[in-house]
N, C-alpha and C positions, 0 to 999 in steps of 0.2 A: 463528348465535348472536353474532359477533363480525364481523360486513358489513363489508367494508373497514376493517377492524382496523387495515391493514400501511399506510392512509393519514394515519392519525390524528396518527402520529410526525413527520408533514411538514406538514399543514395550517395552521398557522399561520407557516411558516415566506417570508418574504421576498427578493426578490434585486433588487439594483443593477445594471442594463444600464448598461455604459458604449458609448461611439460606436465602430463598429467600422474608425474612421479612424485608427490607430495613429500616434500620433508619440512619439519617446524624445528627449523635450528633456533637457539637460543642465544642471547650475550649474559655468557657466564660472567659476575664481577665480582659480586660477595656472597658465602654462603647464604641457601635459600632456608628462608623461616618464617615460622606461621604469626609470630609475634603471640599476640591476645586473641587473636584467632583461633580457632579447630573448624581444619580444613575436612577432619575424620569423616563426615557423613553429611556431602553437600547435596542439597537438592534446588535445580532450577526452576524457578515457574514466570511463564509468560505464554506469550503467543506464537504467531510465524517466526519473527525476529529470534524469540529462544530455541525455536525448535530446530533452526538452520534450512528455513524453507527459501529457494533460491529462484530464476527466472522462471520464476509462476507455478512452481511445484517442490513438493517433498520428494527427496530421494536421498540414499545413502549417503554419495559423497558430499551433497550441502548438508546432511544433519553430523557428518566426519569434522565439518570447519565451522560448525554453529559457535558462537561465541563463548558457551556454556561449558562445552566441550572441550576446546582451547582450551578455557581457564582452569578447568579438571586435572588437565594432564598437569598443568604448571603445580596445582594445589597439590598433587601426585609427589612432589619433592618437597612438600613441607610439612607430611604427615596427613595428606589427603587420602581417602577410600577409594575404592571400586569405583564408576562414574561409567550408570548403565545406560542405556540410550534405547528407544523402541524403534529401532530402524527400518524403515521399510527397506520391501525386498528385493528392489531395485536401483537401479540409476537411469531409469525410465519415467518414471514418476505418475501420479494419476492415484487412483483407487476404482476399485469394484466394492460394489453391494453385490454380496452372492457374484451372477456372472453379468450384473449390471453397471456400466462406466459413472461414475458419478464424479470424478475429476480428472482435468485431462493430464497429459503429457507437458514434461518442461520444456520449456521456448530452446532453440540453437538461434544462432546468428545465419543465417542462409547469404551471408555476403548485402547484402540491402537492408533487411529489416531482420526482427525477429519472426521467428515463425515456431507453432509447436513441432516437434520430435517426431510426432504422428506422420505431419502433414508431407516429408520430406527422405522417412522411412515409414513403411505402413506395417513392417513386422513390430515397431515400436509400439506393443500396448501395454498396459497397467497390468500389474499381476499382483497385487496387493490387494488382498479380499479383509474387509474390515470386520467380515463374521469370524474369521480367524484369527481371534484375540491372543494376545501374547500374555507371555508370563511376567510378569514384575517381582517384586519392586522397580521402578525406575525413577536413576534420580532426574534424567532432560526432564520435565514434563510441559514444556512446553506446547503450546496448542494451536497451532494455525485457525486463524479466525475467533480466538478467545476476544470476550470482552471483558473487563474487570469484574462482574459481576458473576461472569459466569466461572468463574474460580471459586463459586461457593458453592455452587449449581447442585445438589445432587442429582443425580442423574442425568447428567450433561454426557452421560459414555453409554447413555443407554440405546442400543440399535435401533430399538420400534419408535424413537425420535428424530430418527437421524432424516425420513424423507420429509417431517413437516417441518424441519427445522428446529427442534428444541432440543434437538443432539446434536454432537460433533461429531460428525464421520473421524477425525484425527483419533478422537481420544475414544473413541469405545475400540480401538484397536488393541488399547494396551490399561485402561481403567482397571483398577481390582475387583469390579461388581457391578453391574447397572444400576445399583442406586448412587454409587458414590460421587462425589466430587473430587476436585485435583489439588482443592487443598485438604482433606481427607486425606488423601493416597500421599501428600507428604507429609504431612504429620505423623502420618502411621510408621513412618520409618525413621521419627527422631531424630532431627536434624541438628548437626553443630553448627550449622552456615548455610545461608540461602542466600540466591540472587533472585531479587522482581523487577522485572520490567513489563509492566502491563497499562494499556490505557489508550493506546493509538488505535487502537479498533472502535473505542467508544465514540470516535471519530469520524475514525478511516473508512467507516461504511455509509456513512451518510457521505464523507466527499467521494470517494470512488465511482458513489452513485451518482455522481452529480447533482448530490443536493436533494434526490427521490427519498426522501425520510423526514423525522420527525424531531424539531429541537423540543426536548422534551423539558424544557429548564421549569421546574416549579413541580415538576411529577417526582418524586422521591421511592415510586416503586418498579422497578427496575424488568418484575415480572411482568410490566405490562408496556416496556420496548419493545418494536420492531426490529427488526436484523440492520437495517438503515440508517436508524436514530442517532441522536447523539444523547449521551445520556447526561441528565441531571450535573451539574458539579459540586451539589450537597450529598445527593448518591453514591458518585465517585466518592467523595471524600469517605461518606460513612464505611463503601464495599471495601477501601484501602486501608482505613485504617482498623477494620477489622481482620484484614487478611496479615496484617504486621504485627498487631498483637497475637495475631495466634503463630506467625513462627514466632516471635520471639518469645514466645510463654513460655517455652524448657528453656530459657538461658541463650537458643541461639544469637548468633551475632550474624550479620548479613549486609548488603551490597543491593541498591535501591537506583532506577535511575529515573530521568523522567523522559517527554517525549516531544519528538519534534513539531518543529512549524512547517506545514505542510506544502510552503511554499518554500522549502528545503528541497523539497523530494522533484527529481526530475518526471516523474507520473504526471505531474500538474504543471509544470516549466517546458516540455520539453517542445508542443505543438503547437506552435504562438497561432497569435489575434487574426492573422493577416496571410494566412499564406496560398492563397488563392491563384492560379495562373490565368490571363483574361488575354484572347487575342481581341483585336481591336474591334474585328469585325464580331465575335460575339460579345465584345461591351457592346458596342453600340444597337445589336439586335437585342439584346435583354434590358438594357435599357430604356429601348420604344416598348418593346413589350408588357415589362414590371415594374422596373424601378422607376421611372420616371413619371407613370400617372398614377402608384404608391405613394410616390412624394409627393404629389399633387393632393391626393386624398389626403394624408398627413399634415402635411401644412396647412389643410383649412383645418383641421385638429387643432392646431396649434402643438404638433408634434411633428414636423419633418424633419427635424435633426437626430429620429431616431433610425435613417436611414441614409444613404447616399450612394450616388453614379458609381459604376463600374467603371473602372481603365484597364487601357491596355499595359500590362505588366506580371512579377506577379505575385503583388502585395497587397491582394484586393484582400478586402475583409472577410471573416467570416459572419453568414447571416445567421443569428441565434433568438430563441425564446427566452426573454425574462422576464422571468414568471414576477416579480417587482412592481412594475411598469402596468399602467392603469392600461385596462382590456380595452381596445376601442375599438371589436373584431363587429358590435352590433354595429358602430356610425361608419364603416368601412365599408360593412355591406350596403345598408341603404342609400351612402353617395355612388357606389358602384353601382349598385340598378338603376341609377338616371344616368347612368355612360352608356350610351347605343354598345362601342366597342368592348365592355366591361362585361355589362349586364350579366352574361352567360353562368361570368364568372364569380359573380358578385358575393355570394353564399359561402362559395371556395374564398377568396382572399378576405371575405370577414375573421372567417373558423382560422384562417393559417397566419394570419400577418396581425391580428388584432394588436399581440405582446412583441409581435418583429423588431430588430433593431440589429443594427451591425455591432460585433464585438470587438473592445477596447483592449489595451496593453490590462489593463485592471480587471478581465474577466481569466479562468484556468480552462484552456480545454484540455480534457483528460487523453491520456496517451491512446487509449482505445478507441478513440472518436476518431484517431488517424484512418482507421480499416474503412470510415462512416464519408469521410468527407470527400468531395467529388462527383458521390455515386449517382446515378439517378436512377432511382427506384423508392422515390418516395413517393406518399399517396398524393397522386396529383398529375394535373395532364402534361403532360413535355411543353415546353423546355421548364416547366415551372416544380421540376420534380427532382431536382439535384440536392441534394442535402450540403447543407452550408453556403448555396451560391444564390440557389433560386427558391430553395427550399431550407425555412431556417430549421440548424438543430435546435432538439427538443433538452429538457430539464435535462436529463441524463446525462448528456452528452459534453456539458458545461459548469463552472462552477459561475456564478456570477457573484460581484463584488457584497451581498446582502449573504448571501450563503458564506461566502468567506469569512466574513467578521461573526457571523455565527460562528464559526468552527475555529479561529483566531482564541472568540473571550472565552468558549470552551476548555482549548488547550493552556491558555494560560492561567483560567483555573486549577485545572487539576495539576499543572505541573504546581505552582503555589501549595497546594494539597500535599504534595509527594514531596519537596523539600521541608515543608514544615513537620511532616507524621518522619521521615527521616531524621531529622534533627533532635526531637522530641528523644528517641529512641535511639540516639547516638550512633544512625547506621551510616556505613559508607553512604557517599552518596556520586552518583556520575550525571552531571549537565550532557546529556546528551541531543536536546535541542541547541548546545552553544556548540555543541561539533558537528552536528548538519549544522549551522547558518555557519561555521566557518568551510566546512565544504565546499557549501554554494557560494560562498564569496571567494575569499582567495585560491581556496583550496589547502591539503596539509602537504607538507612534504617530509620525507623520509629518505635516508639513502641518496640516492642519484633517481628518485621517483617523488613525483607529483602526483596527489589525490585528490579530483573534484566531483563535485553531484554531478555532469554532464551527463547527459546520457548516452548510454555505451563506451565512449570517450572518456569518459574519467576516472572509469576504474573502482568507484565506490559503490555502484549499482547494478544490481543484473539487471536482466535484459525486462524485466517485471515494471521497472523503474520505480519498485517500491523496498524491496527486499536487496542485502547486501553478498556484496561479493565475499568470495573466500578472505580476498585480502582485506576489504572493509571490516571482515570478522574479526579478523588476528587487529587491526589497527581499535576497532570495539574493545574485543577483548585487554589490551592493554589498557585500554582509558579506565578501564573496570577494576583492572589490577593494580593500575595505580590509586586509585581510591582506597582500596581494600588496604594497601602501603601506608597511605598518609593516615589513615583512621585507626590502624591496629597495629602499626608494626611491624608490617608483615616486609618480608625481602623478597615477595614474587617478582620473575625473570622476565622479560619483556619477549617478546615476537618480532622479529624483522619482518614487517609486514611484503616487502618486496620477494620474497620467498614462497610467498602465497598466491598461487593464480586471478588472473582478471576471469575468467571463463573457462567455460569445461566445454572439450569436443563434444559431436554429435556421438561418437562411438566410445562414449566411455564406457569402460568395464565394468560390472557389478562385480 
């Protein structure tokens, strides 16, 4: 009914290949200097974001333009060290356990949507084995899928945790020990300077999920999170400002940011409320069929404005579960079984429609609900079996307006937390939720170029719609550097972000 529905949201969409000859020219103006700063022995810690993880996977040349890394080379001319990096071993991306796949391959742009690496070359597979631990010291230490907490972790790099979850496949690739932690492994290399950005994970996995996790607010013990959750904002507070008193215990000096609002990120903007295609003739057959003796059942509820008619067009709404919305899946069934025409069904639309409701400009559907929506293969007899039309998406697949203001008073806690334990401690500090909401609004400009959150289109975002582009990194990085200027003194050099690629080909070279 809806043939490739899930490519419609991309077909028109466009991408800039830049040369995948990287150079990071500088604007020389005044000598470079470290000011109150030592650049001597910098070590980075955070998550995806520090590790240089890009459309939906770790590989070399996103961990070559991580923002960490950028700011290395710059610190490089003002008395900065060595600035090691635990690279994986390709531009492939994914991991193995042993000779088992446990991450996939990064997204290419296939001309219409994103698609993994794998899906479009099949010689494309992972060859990064995680029992193949590297040598360190390293100062990235960055961690894809880190949550603030887990920066204290020991044994967060340990392998025999890695399939239940209480490991990081990332970090036991390059940890000093399976018991250690990653603040541990930078302390042990006495740091003159560090940069933190950690926190969006203690988020990011309860909204990614759609909401499938636990707001944990009033729980203050962190061991006893799900991978979903959101954690505590007296937690956070406590895990960060333990993590900043122990860099700063030898004297270091450092660079702190905080984290966005999530309705920055094109993951959650990009697959509006509404984008349904309805010929007329199947509005008006799905409409005899569901919607209209649904609205009939509803309205003696005194709930039928939680649904409404299909048209012909195609800005029909998406039909979603909020889980919110008082259950009325038992008075659904029992007025269905007095419907002769129903009856059959009556069991079926209690269990599916109870929390039914069409979604609003105010509800997020997440970018990977695009692959979902159209399809019909949900549990249910045809025509009643389409996902999003006739068949509403589940928790997962959405964020609704109760989940958001969870994750809203979350984030604005802890970034409140990180500006305040930065202050305290006289560190740099970078607003970097005020540079996604300018993304997402105007957008920045540079050069004879324009940077917005859009996705694919604007250049700020790989194809992940969560993680940033090369050039987003260098435009990062600067905002970073300029902090590091205003707080210490320092005359670090800036970046022409336009020198930076939007996208890497499918055949990059390792």
């Amino acid at each position: 009914m809806i043939k490739n529905f899930k490519w419609l949201l991309f077909a028109s969409l466009a991408i800039v290949a830049c040369s995948d000859e990287i150079e990071e020219p500088v604007v020389a103006e005044i000598p470079v200097t470290a000011g109150s700063a030592d650049f001597s022995k910098y070590v980075a810690l955070g998550n995806s974001l520090t590790a240089g993880f890009s459309d939906g996977a770790l590989f070399r040349r996103g961990q070559e333009m991580a923002y960490p890394k950028l700011m290395a080379d710059q610190f490089a001319l003002a008395g900065g060290g060595t600035f090691t990096v635990p690279y994986m071993n390709d531009n492939i991306g994914g991991l193995l356990l042993g000779t088992t796949p446990i991450q996939g391959t990064r997204l290419i742009f296939n001309g219409s949507a994103p698609v993994p690496l794998s899906s479009v070359n099949p010689a494309a597979v992972p060859t990064t084995n995680i029992l193949n631990t590297l040598s360190g010291p390293f100062n990235n230490l960055g961690v894809p899928g880190a949550k603030s907490y887990h920066l204290l972790a020991p044994g967060y790099g340990n392998a025999a945790g890695v399939l239940s979850g209480q490991a990081n496949p990332y970090y036991v690739r390059f940890r000093s020990s399976a018991s250690a932690s990653i603040i541990q492994d930078a302390m042990a290399q006495n740091p003159t300077f560090f940069s933190l950005w950690i926190g969006n994970n203690d988020v990011l996995g309860f909204a990614t999920s759609g909401g499938v996790g636990v707001n944990q607010l009033g729980n203050l013990n962190p061991a006893t999170y799900g991978g979903n959750d959101i954690s505590d904002p007296t937690a956070f507070a406590n895990v960060y400002g333990t993590l900043v008193n122990t860099l700063t215990g030898n004297g270091a000096k450092g660079v702190v940011a905080n984290i966005p609002d999530i309705t920055t990120i094109p993951h959650f903007t990009t697959v509006p409320h509404n984008p349904v295609p309805m010929t007329a003739a199947n509005a008006t057959a799905l409409n005899t069929q569901l919607i209209n003796p649904l609205r009939s059942i509803l309205s003696a509820l005194n709930a039928g404005d939680r649904i409404q008619p299909l048209v012909a067009g195609n800005n029909n709404k998406l039909l979603i579960v909020d889980e919110s919305l008082t259950d009325l899946g038992a008075q659904i069934t029992a007025i269905a079984s007095t419907i002769p025409q129903l009856a059959p069904l009556a069991g079926f639309l209690g269990s599916t429609y109870g929390r039914a409701r069409h979604a609003t400009n105010q509800d997020l559907v997440l970018l990977a609900t695009r692959s979902v929506i159209g399809v019909s293969n949900a549990p249910g007899p045809a025509p009643l079996n389409t996902w999003g039309v006739t068949y509403p998406l589940q928790d997962q697949h959405v964020l609704v307006p109760v989940e958001i203001q969870m994750i809203k008073t979350a984030t604005t806690a802890y970034n409140a937390s990180i500006r305040s334990i930065a202050d305290s401690k006289g560190l740099a500090f970078v607003d970097v939720d005020a540079i996604m909401r300018q993304l997402a609004s105007t957008g920045v400009r540079y050069g004879n170029y324009h940077m917005t959150a859009s996705f694919v289109q604007g250049g700020a975002f790989s194809l992940d719609g969560i993680h940033l582009t090369a050039r987003a990194n260098s435009y990062v990085a600067n905002k970073f550097m300029e902090a590091i200027n205003m707080t210490y003194g320092s005359t670090l050099r800036m970046y022409k972000p336009e020198d930076f690629p939007l996208s890497y080909p499918a055949n990059l070279p390792n």
